[in-house]
PDB file as gemmi writes it, atoms N, CA and C in Angstrom:
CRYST1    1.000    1.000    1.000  90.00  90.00  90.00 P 1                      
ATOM      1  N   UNK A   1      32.838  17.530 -14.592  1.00  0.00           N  
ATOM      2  CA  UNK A   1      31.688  18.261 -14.104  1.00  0.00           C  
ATOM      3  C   UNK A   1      31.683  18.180 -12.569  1.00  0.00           C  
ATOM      4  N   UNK A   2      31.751  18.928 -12.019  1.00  0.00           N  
ATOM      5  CA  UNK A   2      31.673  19.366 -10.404  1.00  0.00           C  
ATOM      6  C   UNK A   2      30.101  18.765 -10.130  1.00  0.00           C  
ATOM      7  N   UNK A   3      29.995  18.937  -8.421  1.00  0.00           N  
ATOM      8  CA  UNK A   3      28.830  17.950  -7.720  1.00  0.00           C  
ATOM      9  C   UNK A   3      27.412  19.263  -8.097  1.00  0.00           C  
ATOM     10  N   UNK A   4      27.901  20.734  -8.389  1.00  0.00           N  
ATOM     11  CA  UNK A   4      26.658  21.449  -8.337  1.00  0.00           C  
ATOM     12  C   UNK A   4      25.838  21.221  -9.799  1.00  0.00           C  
ATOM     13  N   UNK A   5      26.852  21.319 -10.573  1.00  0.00           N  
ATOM     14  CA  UNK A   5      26.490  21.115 -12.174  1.00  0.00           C  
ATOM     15  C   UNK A   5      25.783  19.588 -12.380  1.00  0.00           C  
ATOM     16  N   UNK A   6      26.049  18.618 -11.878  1.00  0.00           N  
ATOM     17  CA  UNK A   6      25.407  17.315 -11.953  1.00  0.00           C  
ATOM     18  C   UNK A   6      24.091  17.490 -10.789  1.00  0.00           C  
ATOM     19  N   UNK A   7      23.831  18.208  -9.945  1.00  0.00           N  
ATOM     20  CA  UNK A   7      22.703  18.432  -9.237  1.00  0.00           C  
ATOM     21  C   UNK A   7      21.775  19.575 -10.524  1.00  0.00           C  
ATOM     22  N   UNK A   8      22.263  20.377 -11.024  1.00  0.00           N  
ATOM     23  CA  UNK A   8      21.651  21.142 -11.684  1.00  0.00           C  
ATOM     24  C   UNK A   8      20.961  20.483 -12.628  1.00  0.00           C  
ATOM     25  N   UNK A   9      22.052  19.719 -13.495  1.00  0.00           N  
ATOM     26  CA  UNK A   9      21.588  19.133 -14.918  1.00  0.00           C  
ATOM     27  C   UNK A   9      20.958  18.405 -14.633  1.00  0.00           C  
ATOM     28  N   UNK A  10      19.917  17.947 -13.809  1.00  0.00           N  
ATOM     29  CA  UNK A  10      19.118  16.888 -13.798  1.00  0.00           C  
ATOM     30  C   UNK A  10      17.787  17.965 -13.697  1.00  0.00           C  
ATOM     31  N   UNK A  11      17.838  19.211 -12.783  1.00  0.00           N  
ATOM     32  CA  UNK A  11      16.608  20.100 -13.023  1.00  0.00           C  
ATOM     33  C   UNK A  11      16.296  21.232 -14.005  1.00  0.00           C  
ATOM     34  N   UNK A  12      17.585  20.811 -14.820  1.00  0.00           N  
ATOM     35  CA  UNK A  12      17.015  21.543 -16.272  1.00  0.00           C  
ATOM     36  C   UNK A  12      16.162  21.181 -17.389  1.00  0.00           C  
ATOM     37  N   UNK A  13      15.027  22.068 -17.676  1.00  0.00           N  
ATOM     38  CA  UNK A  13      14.002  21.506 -18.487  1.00  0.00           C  
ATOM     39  C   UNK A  13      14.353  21.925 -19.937  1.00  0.00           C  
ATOM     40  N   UNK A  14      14.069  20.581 -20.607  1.00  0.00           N  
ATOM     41  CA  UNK A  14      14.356  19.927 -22.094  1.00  0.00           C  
ATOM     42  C   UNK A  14      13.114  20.737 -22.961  1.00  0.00           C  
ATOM     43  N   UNK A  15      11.966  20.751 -22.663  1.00  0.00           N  
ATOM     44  CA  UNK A  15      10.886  21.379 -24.188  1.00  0.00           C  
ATOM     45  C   UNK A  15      11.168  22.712 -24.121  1.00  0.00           C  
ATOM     46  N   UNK A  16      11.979  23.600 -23.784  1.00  0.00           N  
ATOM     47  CA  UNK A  16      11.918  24.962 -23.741  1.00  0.00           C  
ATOM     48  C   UNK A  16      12.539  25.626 -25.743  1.00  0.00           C  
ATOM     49  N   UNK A  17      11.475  25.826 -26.101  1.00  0.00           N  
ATOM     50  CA  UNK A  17      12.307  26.205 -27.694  1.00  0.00           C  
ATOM     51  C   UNK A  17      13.459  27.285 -27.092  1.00  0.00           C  
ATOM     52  N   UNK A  18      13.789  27.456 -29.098  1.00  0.00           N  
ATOM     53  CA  UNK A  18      15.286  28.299 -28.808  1.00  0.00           C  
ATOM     54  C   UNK A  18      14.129  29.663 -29.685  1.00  0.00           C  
ATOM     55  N   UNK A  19      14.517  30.463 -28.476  1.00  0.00           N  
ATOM     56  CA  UNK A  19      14.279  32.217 -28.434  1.00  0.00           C  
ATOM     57  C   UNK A  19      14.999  33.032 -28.271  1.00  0.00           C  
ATOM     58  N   UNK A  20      15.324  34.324 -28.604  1.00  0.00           N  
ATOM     59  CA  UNK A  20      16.394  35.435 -28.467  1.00  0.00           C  
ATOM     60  C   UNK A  20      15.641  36.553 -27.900  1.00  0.00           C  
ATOM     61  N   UNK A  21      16.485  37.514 -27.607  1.00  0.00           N  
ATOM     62  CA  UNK A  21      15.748  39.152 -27.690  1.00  0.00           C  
ATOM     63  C   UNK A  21      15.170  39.248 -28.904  1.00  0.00           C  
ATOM     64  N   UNK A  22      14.355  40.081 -28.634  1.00  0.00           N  
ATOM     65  CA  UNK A  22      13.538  40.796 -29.333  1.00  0.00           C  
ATOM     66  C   UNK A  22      12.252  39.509 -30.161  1.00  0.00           C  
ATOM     67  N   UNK A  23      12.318  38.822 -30.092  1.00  0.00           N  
ATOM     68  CA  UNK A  23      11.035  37.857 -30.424  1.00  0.00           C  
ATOM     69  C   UNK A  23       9.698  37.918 -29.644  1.00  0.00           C  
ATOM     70  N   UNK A  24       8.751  37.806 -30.049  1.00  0.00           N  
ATOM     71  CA  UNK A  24       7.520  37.757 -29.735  1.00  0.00           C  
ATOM     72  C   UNK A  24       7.051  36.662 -28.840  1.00  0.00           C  
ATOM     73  N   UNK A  25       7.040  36.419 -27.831  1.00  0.00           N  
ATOM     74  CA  UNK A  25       6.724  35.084 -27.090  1.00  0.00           C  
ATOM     75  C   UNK A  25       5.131  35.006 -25.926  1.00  0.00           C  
ATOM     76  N   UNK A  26       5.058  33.674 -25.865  1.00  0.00           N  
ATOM     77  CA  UNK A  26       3.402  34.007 -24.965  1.00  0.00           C  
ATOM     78  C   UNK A  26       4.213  32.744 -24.174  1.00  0.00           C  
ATOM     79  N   UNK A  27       4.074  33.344 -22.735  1.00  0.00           N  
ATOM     80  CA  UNK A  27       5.212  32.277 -21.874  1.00  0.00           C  
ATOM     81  C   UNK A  27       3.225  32.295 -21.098  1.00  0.00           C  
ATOM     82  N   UNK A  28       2.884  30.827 -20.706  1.00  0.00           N  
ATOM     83  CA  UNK A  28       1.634  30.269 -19.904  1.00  0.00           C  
ATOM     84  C   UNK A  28       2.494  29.855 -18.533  1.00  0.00           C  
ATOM     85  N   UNK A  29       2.048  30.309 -17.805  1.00  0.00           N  
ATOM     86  CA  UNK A  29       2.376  30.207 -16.316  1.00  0.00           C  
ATOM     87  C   UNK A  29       1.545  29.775 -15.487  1.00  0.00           C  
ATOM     88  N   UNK A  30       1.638  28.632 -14.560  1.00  0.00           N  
ATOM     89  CA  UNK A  30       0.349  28.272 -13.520  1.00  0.00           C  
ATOM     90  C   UNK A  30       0.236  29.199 -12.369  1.00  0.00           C  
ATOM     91  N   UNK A  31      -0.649  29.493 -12.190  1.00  0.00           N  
ATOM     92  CA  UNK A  31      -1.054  30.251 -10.788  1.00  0.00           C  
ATOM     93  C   UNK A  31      -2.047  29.457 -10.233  1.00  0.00           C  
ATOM     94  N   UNK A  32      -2.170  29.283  -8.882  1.00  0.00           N  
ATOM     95  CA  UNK A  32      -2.494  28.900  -7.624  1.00  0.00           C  
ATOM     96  C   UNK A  32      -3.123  29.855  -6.797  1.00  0.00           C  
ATOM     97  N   UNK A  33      -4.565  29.527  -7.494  1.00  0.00           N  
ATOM     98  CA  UNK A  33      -5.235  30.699  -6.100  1.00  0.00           C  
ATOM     99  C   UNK A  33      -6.594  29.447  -5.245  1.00  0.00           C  
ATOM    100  N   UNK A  34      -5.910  29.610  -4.394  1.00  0.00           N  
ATOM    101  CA  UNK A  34      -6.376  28.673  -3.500  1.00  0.00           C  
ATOM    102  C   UNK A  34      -5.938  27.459  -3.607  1.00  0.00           C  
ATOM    103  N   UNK A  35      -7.164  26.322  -3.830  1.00  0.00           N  
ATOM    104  CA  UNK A  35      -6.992  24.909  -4.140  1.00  0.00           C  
ATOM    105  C   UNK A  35      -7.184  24.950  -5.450  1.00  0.00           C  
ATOM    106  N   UNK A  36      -7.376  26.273  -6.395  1.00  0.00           N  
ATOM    107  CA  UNK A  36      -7.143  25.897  -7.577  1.00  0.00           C  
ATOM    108  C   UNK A  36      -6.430  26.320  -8.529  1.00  0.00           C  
ATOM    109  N   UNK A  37      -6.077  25.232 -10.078  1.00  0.00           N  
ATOM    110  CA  UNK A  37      -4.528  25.829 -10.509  1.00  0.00           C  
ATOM    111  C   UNK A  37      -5.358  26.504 -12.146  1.00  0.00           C  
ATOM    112  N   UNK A  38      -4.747  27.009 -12.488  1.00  0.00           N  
ATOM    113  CA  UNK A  38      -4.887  27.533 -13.882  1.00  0.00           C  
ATOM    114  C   UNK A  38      -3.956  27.568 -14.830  1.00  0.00           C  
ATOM    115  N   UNK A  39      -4.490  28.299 -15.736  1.00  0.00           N  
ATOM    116  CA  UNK A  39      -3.019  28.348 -16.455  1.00  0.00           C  
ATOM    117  C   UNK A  39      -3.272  30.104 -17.346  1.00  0.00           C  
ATOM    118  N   UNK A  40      -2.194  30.700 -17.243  1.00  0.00           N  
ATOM    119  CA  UNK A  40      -2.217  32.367 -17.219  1.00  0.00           C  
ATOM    120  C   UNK A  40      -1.258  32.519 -18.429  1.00  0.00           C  
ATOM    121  N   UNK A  41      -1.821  33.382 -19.375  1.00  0.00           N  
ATOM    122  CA  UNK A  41      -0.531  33.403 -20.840  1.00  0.00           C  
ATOM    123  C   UNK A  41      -0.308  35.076 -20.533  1.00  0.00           C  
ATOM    124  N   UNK A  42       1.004  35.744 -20.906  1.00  0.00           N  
ATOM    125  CA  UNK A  42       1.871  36.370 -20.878  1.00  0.00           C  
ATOM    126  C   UNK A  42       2.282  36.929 -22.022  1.00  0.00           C  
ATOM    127  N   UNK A  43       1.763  37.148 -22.826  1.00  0.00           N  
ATOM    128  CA  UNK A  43       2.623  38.241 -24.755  1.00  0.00           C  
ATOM    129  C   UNK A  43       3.170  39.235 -24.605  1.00  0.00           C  
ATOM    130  N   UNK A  44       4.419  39.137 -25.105  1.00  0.00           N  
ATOM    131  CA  UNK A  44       5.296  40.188 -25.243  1.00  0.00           C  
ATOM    132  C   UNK A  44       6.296  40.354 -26.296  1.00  0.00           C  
ATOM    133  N   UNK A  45       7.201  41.146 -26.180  1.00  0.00           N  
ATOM    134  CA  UNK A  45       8.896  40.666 -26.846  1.00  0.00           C  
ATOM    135  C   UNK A  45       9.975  40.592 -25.365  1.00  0.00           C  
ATOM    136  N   UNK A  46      10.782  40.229 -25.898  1.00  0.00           N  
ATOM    137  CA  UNK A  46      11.640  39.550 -25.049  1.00  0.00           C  
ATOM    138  C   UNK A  46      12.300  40.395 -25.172  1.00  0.00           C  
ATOM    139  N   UNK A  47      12.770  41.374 -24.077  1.00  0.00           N  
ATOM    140  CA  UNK A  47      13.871  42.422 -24.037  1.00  0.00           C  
ATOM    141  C   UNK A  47      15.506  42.327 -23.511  1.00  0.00           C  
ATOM    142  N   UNK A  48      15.126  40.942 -22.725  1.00  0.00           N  
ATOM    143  CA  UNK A  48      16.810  41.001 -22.668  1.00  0.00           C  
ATOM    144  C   UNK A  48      16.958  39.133 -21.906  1.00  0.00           C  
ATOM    145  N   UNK A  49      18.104  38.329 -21.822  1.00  0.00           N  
ATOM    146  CA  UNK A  49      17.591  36.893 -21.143  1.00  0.00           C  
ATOM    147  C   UNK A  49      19.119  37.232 -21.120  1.00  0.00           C  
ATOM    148  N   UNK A  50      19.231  36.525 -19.794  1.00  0.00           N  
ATOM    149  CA  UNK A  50      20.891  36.601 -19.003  1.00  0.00           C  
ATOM    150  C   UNK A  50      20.574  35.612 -18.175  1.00  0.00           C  
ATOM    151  N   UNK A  51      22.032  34.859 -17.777  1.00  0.00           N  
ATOM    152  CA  UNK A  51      22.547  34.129 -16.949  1.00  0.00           C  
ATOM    153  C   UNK A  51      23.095  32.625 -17.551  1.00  0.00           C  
ATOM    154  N   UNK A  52      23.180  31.778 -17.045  1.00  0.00           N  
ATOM    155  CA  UNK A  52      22.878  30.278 -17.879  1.00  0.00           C  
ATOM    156  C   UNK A  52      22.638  28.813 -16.970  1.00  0.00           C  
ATOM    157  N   UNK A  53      22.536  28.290 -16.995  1.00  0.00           N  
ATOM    158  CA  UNK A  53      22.278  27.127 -16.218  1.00  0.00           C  
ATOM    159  C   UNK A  53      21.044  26.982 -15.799  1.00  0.00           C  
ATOM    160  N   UNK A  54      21.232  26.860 -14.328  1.00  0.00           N  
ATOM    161  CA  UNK A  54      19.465  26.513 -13.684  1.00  0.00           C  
ATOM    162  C   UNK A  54      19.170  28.184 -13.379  1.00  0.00           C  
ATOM    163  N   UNK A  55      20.262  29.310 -13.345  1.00  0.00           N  
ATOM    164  CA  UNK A  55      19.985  30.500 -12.843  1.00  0.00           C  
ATOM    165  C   UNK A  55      19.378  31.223 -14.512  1.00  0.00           C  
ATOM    166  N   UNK A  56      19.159  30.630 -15.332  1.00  0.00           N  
ATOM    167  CA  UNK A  56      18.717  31.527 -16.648  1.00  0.00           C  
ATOM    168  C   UNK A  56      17.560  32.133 -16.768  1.00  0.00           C  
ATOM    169  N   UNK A  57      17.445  33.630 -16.746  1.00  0.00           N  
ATOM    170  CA  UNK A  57      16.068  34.061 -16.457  1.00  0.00           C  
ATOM    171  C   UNK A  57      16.276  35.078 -17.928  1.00  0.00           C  
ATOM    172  N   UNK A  58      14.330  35.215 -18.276  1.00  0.00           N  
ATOM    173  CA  UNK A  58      14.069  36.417 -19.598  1.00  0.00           C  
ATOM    174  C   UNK A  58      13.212  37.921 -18.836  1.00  0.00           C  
ATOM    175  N   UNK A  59      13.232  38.380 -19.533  1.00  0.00           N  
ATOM    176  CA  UNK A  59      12.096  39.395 -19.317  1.00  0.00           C  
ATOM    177  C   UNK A  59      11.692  40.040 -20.437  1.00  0.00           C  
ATOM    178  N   UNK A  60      10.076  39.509 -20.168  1.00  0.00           N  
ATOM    179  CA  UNK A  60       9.229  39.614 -21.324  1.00  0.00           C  
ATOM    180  C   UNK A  60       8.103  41.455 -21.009  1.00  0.00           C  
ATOM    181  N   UNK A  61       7.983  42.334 -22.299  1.00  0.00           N  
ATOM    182  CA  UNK A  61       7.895  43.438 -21.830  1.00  0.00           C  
ATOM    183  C   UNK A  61       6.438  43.126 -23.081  1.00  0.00           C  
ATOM    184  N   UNK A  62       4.997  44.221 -22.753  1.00  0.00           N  
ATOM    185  CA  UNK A  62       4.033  43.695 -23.106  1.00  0.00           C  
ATOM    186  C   UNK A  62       3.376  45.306 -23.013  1.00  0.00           C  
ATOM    187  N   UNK A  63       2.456  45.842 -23.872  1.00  0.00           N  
ATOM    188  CA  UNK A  63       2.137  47.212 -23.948  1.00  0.00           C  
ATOM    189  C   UNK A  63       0.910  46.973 -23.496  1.00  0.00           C  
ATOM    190  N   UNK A  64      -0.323  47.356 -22.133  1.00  0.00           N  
ATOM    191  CA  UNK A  64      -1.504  46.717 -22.295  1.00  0.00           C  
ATOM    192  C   UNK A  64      -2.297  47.905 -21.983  1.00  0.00           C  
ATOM    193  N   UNK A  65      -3.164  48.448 -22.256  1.00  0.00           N  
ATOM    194  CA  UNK A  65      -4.002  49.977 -22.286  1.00  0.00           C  
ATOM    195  C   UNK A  65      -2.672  51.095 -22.018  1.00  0.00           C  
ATOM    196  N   UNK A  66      -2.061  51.066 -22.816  1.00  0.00           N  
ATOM    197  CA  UNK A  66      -1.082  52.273 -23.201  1.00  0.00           C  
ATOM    198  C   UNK A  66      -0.381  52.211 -22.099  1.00  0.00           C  
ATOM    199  N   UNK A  67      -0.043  50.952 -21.280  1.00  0.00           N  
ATOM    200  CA  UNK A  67       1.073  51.305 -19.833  1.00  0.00           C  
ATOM    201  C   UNK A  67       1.876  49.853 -20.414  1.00  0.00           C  
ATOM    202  N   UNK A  68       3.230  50.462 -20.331  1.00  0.00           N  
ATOM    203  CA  UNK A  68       4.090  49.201 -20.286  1.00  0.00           C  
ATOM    204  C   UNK A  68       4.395  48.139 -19.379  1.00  0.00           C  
ATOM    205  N   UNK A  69       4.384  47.020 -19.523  1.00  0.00           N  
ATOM    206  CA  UNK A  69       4.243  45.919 -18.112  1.00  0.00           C  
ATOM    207  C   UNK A  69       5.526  45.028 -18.654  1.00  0.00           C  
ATOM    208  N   UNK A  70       6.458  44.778 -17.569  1.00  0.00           N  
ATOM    209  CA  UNK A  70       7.370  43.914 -17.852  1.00  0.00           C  
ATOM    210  C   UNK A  70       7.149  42.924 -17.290  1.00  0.00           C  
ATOM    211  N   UNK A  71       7.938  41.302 -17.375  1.00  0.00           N  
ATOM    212  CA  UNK A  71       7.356  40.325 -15.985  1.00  0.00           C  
ATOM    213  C   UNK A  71       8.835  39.816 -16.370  1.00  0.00           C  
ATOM    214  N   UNK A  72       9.053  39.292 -15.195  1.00  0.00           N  
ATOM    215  CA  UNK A  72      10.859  38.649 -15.187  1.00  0.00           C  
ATOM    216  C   UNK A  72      10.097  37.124 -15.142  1.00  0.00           C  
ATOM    217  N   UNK A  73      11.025  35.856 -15.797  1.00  0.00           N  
ATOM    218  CA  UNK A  73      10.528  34.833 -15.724  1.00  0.00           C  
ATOM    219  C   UNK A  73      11.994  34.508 -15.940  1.00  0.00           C  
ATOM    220  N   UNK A  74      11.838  33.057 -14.938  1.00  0.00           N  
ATOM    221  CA  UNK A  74      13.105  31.736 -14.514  1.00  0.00           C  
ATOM    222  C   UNK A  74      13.094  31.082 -15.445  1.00  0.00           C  
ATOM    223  N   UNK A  75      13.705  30.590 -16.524  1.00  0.00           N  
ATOM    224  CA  UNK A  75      13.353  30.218 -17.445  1.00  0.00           C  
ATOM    225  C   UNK A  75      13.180  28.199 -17.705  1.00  0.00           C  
ATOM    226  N   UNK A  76      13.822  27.724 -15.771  1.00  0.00           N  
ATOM    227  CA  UNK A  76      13.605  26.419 -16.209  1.00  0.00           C  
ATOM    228  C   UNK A  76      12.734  26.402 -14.802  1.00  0.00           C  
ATOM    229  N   UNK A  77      11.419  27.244 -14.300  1.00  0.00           N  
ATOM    230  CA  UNK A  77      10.791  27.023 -13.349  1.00  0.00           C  
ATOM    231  C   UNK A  77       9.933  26.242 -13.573  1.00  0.00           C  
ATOM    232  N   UNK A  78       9.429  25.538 -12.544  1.00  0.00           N  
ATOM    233  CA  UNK A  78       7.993  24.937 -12.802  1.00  0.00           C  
ATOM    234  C   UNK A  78       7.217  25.455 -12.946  1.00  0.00           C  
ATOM    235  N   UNK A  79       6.970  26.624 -12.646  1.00  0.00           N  
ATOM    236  CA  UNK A  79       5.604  27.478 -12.833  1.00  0.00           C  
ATOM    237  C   UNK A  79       5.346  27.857 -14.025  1.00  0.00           C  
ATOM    238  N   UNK A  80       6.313  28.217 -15.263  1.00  0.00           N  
ATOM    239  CA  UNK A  80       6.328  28.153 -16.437  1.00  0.00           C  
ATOM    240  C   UNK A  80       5.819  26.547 -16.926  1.00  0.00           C  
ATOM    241  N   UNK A  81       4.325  26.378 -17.534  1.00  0.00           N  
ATOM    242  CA  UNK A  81       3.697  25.379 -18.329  1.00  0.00           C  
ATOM    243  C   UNK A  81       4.322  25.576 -19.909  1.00  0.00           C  
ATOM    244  N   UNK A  82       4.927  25.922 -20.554  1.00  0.00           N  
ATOM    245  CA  UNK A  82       5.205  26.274 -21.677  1.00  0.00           C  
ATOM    246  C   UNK A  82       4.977  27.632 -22.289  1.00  0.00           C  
ATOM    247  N   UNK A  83       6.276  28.112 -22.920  1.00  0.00           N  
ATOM    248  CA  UNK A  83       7.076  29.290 -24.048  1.00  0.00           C  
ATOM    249  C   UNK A  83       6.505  29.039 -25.159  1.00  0.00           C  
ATOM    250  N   UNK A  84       5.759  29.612 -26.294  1.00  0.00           N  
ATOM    251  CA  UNK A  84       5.273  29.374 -27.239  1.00  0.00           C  
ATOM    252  C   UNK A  84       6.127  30.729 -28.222  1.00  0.00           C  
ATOM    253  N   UNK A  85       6.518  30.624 -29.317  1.00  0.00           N  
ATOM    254  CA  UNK A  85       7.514  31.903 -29.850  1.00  0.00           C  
ATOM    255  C   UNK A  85       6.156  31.851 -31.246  1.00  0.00           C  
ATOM    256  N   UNK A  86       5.757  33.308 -30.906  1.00  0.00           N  
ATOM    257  CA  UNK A  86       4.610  33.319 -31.882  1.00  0.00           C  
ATOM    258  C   UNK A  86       5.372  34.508 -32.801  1.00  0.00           C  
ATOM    259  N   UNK A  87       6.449  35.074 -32.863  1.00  0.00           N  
ATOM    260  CA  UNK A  87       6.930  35.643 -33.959  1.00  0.00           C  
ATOM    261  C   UNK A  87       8.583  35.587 -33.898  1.00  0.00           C  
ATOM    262  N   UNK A  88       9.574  35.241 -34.852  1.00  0.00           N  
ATOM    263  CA  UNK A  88      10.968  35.640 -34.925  1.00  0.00           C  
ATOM    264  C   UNK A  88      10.701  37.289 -35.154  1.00  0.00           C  
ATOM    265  N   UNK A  89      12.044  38.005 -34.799  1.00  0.00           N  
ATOM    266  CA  UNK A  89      12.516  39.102 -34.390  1.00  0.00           C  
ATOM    267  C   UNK A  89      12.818  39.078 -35.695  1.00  0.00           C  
ATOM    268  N   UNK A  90      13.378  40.681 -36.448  1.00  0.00           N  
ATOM    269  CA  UNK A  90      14.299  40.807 -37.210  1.00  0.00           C  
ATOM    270  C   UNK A  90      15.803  41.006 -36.935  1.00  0.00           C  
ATOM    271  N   UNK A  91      16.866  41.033 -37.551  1.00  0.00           N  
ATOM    272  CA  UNK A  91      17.976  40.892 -36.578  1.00  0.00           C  
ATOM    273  C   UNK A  91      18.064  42.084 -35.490  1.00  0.00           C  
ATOM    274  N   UNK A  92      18.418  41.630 -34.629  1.00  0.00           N  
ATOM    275  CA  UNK A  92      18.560  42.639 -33.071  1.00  0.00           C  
ATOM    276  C   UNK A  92      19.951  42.798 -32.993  1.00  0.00           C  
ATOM    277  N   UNK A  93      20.721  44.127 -32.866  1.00  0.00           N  
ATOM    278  CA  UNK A  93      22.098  44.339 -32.791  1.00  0.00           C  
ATOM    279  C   UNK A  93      22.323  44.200 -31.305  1.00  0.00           C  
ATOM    280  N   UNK A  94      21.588  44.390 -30.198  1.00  0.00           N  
ATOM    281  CA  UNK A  94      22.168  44.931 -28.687  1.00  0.00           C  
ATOM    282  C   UNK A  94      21.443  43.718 -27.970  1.00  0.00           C  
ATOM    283  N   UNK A  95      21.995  43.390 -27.091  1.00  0.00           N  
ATOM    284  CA  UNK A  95      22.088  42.119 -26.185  1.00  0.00           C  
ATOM    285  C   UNK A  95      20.863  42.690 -24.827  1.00  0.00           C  
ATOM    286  N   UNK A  96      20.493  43.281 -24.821  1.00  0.00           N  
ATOM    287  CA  UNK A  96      19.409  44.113 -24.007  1.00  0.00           C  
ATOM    288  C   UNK A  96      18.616  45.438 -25.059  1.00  0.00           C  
ATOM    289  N   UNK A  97      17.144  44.879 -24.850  1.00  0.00           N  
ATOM    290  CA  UNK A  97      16.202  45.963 -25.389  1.00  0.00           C  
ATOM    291  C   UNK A  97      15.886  46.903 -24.582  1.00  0.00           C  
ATOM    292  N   UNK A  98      16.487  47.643 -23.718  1.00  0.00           N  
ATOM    293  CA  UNK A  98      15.706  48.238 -23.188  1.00  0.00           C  
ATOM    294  C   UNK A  98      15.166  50.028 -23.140  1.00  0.00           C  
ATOM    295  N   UNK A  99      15.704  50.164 -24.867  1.00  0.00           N  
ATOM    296  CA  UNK A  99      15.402  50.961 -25.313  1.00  0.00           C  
ATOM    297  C   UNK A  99      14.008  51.354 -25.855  1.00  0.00           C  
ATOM    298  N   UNK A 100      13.294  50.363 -25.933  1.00  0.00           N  
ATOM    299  CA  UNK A 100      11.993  49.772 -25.839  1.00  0.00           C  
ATOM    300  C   UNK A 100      11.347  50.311 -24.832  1.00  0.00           C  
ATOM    301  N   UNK A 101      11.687  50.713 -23.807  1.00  0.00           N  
ATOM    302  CA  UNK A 101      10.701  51.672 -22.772  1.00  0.00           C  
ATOM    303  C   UNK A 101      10.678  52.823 -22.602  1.00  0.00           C  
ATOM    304  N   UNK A 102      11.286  54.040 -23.492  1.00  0.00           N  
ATOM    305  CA  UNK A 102      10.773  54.765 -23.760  1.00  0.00           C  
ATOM    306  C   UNK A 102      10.293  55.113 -24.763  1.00  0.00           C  
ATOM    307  N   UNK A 103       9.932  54.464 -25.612  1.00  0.00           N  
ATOM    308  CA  UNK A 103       9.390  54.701 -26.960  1.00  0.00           C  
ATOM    309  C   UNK A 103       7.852  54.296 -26.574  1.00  0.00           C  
ATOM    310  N   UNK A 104       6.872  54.728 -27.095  1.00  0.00           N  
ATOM    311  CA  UNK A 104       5.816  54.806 -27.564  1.00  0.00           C  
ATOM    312  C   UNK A 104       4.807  54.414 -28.707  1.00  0.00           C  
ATOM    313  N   UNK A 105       3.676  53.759 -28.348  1.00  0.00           N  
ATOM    314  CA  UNK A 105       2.900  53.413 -29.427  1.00  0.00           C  
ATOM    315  C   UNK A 105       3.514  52.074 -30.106  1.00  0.00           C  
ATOM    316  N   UNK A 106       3.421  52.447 -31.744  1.00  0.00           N  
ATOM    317  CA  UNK A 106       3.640  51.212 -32.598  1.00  0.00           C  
ATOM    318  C   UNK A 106       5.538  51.560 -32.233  1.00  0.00           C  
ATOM    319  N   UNK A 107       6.033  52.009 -32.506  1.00  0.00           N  
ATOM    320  CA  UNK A 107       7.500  52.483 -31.826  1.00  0.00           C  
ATOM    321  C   UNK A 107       8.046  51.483 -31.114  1.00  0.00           C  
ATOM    322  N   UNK A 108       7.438  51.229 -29.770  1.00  0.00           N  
ATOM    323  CA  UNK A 108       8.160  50.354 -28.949  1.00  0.00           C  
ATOM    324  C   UNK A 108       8.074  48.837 -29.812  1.00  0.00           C  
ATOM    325  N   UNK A 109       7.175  48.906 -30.726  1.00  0.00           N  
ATOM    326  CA  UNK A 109       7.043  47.066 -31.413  1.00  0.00           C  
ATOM    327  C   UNK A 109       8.280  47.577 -32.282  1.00  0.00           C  
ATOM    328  N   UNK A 110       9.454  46.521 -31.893  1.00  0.00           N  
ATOM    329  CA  UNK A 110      10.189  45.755 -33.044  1.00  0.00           C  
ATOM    330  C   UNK A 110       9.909  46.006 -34.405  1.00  0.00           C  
ATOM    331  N   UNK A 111      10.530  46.685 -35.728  1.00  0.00           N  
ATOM    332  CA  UNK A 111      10.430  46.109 -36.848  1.00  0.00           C  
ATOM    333  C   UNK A 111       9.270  47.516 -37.413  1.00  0.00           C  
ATOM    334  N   UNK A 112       8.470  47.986 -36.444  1.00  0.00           N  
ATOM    335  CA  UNK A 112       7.871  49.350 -36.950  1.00  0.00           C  
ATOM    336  C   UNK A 112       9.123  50.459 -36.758  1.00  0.00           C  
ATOM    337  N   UNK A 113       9.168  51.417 -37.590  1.00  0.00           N  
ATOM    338  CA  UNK A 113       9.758  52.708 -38.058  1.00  0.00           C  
ATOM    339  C   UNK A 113       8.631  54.055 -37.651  1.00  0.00           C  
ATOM    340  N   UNK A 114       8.908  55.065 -37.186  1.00  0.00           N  
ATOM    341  CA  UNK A 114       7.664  56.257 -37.145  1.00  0.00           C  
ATOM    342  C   UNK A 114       7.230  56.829 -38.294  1.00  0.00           C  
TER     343      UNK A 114                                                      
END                                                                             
């Protein structure tokens, strides 16, 4: 193991469950407004997660008054308080969803048919 990989593996975080594309996830994130912290939840499906190491990031895509909202998330940041996987996917053939943004309605959810 090289000197970057032993600097890394010490800031990779251990409670993160195992999630794929297309699963249902509520990632809680702290935000900082001012002197004070909170904690902010996020529901979506998971449309596509690339990279690996300390660089591993998802992006979680979320339908909210009929406009689609994506949010990119680091997946071993601190600002992430915990990934909660509130539904498995059915099997997903393509390594990126992002066919998922132009579809519409119940459509863009996973697992519905028109």
């Amino acid at each position: 193991m090289n000197l970057i990989e032993k600097i890394e593996s010490t800031q990779l975080r251990k409670d993160i469950p195992f999630f794929s594309r297309g699963d249902f996830v509520t990632v809680m994130t702290k935000v900082v407004e001012g002197e004070k912290e909170r904690i902010q939840s996020f529901s979506g499906i998971v449309i596509s997660r690339k990279g690996r190491g300390i660089n591993e990031s998802f992006i979680v895509r979320k339908i909210s008054y009929g406009e689609g909202i994506e949010r990119n998330f680091k997946l071993h940041s601190p600002a992430i308080e915990k990934i909660i996987v509130e539904k498995k996917a059915p099997k997903v053939r393509r390594a990126r969803l992002y066919y998922l943004r132009k579809q519409k309605g119940k459509e863009a959810m996973l697992g519905m048919k028109k």
